[in-house]
BAVEX-294447 format. One record per residue (C-alpha): residue number from 1; x, y, z. Coordinates in steps of 0.001 Angstrom, whole numbers, plus 500000, padded with zeros to 6 digits. Layout:
# BAVEX-294447
+-----+--------+--------+--------+
! pos !     xx !     yy !     zz !
+-----+--------+--------+--------+
! NUM !      X !      Y !      Z !
...
+-----+--------+--------+--------+
This chain:
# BAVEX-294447
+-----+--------+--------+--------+
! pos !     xx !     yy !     zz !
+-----+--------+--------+--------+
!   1 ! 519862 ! 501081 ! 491764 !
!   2 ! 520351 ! 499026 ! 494596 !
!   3 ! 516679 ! 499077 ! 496831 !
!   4 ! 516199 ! 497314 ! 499759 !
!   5 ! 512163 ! 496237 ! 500575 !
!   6 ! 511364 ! 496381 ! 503593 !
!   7 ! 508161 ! 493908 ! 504633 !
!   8 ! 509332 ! 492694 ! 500684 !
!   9 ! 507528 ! 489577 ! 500799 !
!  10 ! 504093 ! 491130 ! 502198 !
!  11 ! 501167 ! 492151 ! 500192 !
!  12 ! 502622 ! 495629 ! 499002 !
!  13 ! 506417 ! 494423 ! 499297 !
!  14 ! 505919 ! 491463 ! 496486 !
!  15 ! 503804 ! 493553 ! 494068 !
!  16 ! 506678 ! 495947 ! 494595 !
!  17 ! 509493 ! 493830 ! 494454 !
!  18 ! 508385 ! 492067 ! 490929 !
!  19 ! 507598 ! 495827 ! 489615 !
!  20 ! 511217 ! 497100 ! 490563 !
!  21 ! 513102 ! 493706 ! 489079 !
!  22 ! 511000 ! 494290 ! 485625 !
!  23 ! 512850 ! 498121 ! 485462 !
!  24 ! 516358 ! 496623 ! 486320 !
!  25 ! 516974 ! 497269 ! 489431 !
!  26 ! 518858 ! 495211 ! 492153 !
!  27 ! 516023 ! 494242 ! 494295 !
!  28 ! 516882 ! 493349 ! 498296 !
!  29 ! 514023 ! 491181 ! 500148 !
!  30 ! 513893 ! 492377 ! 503241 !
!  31 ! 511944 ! 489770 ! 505618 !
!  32 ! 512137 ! 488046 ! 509234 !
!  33 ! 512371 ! 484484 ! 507593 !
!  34 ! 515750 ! 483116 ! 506989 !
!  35 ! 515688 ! 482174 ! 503507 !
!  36 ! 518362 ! 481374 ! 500816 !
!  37 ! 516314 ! 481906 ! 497612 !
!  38 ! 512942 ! 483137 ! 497023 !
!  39 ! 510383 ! 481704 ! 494703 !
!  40 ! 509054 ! 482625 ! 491361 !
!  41 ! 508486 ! 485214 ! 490061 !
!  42 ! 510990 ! 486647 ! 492710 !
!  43 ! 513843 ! 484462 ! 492009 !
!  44 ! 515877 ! 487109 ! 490861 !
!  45 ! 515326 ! 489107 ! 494084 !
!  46 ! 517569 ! 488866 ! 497259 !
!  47 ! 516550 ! 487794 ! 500534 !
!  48 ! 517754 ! 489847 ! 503668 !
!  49 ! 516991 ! 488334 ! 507037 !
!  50 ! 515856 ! 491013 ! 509500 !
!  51 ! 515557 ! 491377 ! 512891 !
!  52 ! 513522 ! 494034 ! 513738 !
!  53 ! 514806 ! 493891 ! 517950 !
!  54 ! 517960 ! 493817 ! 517084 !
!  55 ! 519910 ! 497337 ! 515493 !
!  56 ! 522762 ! 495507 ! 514038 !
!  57 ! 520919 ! 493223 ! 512048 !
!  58 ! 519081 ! 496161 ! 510679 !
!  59 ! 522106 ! 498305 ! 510428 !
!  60 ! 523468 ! 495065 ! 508255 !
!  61 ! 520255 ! 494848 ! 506157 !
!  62 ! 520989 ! 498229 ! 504711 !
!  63 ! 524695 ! 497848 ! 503998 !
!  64 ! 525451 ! 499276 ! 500391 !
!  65 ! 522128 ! 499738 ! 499396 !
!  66 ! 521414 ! 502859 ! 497558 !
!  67 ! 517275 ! 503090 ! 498211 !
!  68 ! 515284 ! 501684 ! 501431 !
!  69 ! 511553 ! 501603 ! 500667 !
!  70 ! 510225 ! 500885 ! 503880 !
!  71 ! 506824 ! 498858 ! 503334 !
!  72 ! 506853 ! 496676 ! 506825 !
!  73 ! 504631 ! 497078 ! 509251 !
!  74 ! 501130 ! 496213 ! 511314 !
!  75 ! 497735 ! 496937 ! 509238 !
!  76 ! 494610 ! 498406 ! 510617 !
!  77 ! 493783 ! 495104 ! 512278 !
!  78 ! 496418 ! 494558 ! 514066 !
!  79 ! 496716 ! 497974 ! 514890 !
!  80 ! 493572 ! 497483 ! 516606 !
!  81 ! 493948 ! 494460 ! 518320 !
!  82 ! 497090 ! 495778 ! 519942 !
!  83 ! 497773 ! 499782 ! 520030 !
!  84 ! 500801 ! 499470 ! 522086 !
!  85 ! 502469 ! 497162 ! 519488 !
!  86 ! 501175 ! 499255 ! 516743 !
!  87 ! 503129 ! 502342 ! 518178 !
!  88 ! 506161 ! 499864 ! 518244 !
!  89 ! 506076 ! 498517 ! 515366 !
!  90 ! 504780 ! 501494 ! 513002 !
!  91 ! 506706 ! 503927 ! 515360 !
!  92 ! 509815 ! 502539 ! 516786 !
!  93 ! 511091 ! 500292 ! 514104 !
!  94 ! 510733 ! 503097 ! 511251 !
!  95 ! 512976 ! 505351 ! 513385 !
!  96 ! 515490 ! 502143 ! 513737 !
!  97 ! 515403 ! 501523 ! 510133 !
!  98 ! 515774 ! 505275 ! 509096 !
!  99 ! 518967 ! 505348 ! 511527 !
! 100 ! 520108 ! 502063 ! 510475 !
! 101 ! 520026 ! 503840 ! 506618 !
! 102 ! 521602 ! 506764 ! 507684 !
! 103 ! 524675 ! 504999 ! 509098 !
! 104 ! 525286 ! 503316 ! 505706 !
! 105 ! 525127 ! 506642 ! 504091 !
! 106 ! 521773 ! 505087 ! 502074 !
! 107 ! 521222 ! 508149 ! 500011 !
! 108 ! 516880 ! 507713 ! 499862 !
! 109 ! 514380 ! 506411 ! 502228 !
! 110 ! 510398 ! 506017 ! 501218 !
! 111 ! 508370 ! 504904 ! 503724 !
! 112 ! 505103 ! 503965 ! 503166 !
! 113 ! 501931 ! 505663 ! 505013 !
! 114 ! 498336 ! 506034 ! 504459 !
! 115 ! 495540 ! 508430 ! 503691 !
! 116 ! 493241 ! 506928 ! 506624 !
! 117 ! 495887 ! 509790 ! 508993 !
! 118 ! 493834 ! 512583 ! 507477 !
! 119 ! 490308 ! 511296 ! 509116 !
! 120 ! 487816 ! 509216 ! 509869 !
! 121 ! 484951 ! 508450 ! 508402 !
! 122 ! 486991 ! 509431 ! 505252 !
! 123 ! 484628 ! 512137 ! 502887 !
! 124 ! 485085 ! 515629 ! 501659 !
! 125 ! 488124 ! 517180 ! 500353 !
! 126 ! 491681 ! 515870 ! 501420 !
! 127 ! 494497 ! 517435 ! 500012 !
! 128 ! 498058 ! 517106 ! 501259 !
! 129 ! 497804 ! 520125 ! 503507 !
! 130 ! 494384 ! 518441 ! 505418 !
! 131 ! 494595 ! 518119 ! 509051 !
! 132 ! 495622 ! 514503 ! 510256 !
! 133 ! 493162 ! 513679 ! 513127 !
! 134 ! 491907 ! 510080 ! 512737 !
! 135 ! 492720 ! 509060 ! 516120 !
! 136 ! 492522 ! 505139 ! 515226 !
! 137 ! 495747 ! 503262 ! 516645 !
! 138 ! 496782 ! 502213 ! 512700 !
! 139 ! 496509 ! 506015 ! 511967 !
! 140 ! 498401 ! 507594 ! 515128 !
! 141 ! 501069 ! 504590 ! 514856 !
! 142 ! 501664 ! 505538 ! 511251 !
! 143 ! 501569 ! 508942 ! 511437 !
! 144 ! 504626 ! 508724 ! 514246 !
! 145 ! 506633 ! 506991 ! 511512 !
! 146 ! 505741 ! 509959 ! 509082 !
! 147 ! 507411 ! 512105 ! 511534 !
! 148 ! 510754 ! 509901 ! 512044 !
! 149 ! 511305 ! 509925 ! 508120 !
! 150 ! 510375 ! 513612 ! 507723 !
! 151 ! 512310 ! 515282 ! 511287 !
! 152 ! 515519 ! 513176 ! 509188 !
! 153 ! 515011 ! 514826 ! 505963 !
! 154 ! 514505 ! 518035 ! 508076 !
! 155 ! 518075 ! 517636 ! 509478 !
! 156 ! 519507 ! 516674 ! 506381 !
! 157 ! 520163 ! 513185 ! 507722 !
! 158 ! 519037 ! 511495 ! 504495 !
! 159 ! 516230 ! 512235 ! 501412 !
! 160 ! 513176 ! 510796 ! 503140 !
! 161 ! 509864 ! 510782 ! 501538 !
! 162 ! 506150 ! 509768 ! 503103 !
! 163 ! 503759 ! 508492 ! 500646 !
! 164 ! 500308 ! 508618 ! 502088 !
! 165 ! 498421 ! 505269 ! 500406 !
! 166 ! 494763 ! 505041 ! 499671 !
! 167 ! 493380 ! 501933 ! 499080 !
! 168 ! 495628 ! 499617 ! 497432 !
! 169 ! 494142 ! 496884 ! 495635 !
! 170 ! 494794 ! 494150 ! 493243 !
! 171 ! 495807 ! 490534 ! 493608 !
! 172 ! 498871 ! 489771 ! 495319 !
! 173 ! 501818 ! 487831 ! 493832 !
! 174 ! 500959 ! 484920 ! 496123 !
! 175 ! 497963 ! 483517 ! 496718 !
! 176 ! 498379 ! 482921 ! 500299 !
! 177 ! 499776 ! 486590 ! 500758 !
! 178 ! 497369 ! 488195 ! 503314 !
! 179 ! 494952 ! 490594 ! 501289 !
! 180 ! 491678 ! 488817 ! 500717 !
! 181 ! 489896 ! 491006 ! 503491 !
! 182 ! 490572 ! 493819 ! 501363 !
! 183 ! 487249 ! 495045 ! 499610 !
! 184 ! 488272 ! 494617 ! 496007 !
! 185 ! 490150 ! 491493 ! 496484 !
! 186 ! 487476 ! 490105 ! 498546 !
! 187 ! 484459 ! 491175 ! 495822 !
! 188 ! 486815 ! 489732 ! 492998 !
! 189 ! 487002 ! 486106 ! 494766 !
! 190 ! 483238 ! 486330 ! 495806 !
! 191 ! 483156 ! 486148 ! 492360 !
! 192 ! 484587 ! 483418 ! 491567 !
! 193 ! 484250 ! 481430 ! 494374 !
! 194 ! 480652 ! 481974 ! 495137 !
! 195 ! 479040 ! 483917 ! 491808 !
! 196 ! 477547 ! 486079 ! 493805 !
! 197 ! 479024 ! 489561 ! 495557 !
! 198 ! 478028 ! 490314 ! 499329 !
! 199 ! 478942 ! 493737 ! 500591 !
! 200 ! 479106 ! 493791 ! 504567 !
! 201 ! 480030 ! 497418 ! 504782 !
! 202 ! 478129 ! 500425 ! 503934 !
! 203 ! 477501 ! 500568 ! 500338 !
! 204 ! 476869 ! 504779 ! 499496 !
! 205 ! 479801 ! 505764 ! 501452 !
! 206 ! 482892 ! 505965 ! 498976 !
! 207 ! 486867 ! 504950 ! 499390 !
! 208 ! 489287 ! 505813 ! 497377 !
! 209 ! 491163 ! 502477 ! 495103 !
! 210 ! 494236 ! 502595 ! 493124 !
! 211 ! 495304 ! 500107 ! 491453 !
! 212 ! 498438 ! 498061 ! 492711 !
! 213 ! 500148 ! 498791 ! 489477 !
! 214 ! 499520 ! 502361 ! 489921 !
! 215 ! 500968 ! 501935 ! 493606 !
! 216 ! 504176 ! 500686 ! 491452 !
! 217 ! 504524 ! 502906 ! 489366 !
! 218 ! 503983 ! 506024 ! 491518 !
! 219 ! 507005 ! 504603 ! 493833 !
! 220 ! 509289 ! 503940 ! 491225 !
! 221 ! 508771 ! 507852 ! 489709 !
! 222 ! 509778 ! 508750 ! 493640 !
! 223 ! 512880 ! 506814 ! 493554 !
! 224 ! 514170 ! 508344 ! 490594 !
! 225 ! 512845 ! 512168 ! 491856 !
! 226 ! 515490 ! 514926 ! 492107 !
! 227 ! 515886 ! 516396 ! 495363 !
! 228 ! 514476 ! 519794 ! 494374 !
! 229 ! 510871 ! 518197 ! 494127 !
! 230 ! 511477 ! 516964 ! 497829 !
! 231 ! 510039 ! 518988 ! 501128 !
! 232 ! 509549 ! 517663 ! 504726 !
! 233 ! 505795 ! 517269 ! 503989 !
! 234 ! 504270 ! 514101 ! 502865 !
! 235 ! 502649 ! 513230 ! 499042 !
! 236 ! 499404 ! 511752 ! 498469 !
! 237 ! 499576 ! 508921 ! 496162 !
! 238 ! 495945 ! 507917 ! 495478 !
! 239 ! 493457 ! 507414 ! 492428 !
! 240 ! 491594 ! 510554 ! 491015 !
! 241 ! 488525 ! 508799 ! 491157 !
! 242 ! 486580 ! 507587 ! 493883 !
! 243 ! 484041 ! 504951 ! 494505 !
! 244 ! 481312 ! 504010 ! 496676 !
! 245 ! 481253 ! 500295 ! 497274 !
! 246 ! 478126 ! 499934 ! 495368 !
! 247 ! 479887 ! 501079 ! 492689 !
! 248 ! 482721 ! 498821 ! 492825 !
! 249 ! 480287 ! 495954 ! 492780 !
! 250 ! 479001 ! 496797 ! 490101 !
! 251 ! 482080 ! 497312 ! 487953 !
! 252 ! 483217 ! 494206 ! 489025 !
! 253 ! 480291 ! 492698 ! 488239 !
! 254 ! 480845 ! 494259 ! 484707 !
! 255 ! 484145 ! 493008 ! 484495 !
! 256 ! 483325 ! 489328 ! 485836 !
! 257 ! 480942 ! 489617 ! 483051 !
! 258 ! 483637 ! 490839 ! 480276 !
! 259 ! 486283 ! 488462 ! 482003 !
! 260 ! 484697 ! 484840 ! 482838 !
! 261 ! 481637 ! 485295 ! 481037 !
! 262 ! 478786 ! 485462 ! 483642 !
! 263 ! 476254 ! 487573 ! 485282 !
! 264 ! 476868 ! 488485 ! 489294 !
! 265 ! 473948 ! 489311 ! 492426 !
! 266 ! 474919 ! 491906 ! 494448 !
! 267 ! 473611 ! 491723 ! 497858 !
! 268 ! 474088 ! 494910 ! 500633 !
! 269 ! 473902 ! 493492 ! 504226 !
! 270 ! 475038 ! 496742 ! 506027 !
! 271 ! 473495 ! 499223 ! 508347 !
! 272 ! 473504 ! 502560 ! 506479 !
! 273 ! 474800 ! 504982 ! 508671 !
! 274 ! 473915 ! 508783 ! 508607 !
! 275 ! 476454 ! 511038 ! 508314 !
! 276 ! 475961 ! 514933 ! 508751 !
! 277 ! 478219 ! 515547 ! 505913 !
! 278 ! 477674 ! 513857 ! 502570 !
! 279 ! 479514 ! 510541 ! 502058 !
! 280 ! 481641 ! 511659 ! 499143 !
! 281 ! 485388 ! 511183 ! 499380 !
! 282 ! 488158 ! 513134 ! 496873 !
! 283 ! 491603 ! 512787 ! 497494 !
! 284 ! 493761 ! 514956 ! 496211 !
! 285 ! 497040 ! 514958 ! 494680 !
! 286 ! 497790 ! 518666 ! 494144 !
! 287 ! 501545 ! 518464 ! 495428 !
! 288 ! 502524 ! 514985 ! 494032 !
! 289 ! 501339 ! 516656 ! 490517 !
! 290 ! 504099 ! 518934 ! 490475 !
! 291 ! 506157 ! 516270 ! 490603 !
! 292 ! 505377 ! 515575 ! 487025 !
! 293 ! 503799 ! 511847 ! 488076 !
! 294 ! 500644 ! 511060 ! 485768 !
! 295 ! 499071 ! 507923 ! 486359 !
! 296 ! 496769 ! 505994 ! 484139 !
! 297 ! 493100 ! 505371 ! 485513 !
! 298 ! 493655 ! 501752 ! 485123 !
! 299 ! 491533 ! 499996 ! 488021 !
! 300 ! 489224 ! 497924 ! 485159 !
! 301 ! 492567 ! 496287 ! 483955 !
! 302 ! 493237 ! 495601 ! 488118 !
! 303 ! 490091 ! 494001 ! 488920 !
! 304 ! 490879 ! 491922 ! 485491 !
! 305 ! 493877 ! 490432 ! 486551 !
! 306 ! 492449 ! 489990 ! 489582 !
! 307 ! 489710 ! 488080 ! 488859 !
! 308 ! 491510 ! 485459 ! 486604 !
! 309 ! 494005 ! 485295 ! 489296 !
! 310 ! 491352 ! 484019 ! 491638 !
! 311 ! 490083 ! 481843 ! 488888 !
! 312 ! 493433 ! 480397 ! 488565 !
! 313 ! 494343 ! 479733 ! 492648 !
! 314 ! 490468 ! 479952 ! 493796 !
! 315 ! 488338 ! 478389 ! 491122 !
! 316 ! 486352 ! 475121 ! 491793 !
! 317 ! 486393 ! 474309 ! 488287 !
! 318 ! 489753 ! 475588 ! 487331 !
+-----+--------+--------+--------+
């Protein structure tokens, strides 16, 4: 299959991009930087220049492809700093690029969302039919992309699917990708780097990690789904287990311990806040199920790999 990446050489997009190459498929790059070639292990990828102002260069970008998995866009940060870009970005440029695939007759379009629409602070129950009102800009900005991809499956304008994200997590294919503020990538090269693991944010209150792999994985079963698994509703793509922070500190610390052989401090500098409800979190999958996608509980093997990644790019004494 021919699958363009939108965003391909981002944090997501490369972990995605070296996944789809490693089950044969024809992997297209798509990124703002004019580039002939890309680097290892993404040599075997092909760069598309995009302009994301300009319709023909998008309507070009998606020229015989078969699959557009659309993984560009603005993260809760910037989202923050800047709501009216967010809604641009998130909002406008997803309906460009669906239009853009549905004038090359691209026959699939997966664009990538997250579980932070359904609310905010994230505990209880979410299922796939929970209400989306997290009114934070990344959230709202996302959400109006959701609704581009799913009004054009509505109309029959092309197979579009909305994959709502947890927390994806696990070392990027670059080191200098932009991911370290994440909470597991951060804890894994606290560990290295300093020995030691610092949590800033609220330690009880739990989030919901899946692995990177997993991420992979669940995205390639969607690009091979038949069209009678497919609604105009979005799937939850998520672990079955959550964690509070405090947990994944310790596990890490476990790992660190399995992994490069020492012990780890962990040190809680938040505020604990007080929530009326309880501060557990489970996300679930009930829909994407019938899909027939299992996925293995595999975040011990993530924060493995992640941790000797750091040790290889990070470490003082590597």
């Amino acid at each position: 299959m021919r699958v363009l990446i939108t965003g391909g050489l981002g944090y997501l997009g490369g972990r995605l991009t070296s996944h789809l190459l490693h089950q044969g498929h024809d992997v297209f790059v798509g990124t703002r930087k004019k580039l002939k070639s890309l680097k290892e292990p993404l040599s075997f990828a092909i760069p598309v220049q995009m302009d994301w102002t300009n319709s023909n260069s998008l309507k070009s970008s998606a020229k015989g492809i078969d699959a557009v998995i659309h993984a560009a866009g603005m993260d809760a940060q910037a989202c923050s700093a800047n709501p009216v870009k967010a809604l641009e970005v998130n909002g406008k440029y997803t309906a460009m690029m669906v239009e853009s695939a549905r004038s090359n007759a691209v026959k699939q379009f997966i664009y990538l969302s997250t579980s932070h629409v359904y609310r905010n602070p994230m505990i209880g129950d979410i299922d796939e039919t929970s209400p989306t009102t997290n009114l934070h800009p990344y959230a709202t900005s996302k959400l109006a992309g959701e609704k581009v991809v799913l009004f054009a499956k509505q109309m029959g304008k092309i197979q579009g699917i909305v994959l709502r994200l947890s927390n994806g997590s696990g070392h990027p294919i670059f080191p200098n990708t932009k991911c370290w503020h994440l909470i597991l990538n951060d804890l894994c090269r606290q560990a290295v780097e300093n020995k030691i693991l610092i949590l800033h944010s609220e330690k009880f209150i739990q989030r919901n990690f899946i692995p990177m792999s997993n991420v992979c994985m669940g995205i390639g079963h969607f690009l091979k789904l038949s069209e009678n698994h497919l609604d105009s509703s979005p799937f939850n793509l998520c672990s079955e287990k959550s964690h509070s922070l405090y947990q994944l500190a310790h596990l890490i610390s476990t790992r660190c311990k399995a992994v490069l052989g020492y012990d780890l401090e962990i040190i809680s500098k938040a505020h604990e806040k007080k929530y009326k409800n309880n501060k557990r979190l489970r996300l679930l999958t009930k829909k994407t199920e019938k899909t027939g996608l299992t996925l293995q509980q595999n975040l011990e093997q993530e924060i493995d790999e992640t941790l000797l990644f750091c040790k290889t790019h990070f470490s003082l004494s590597k």
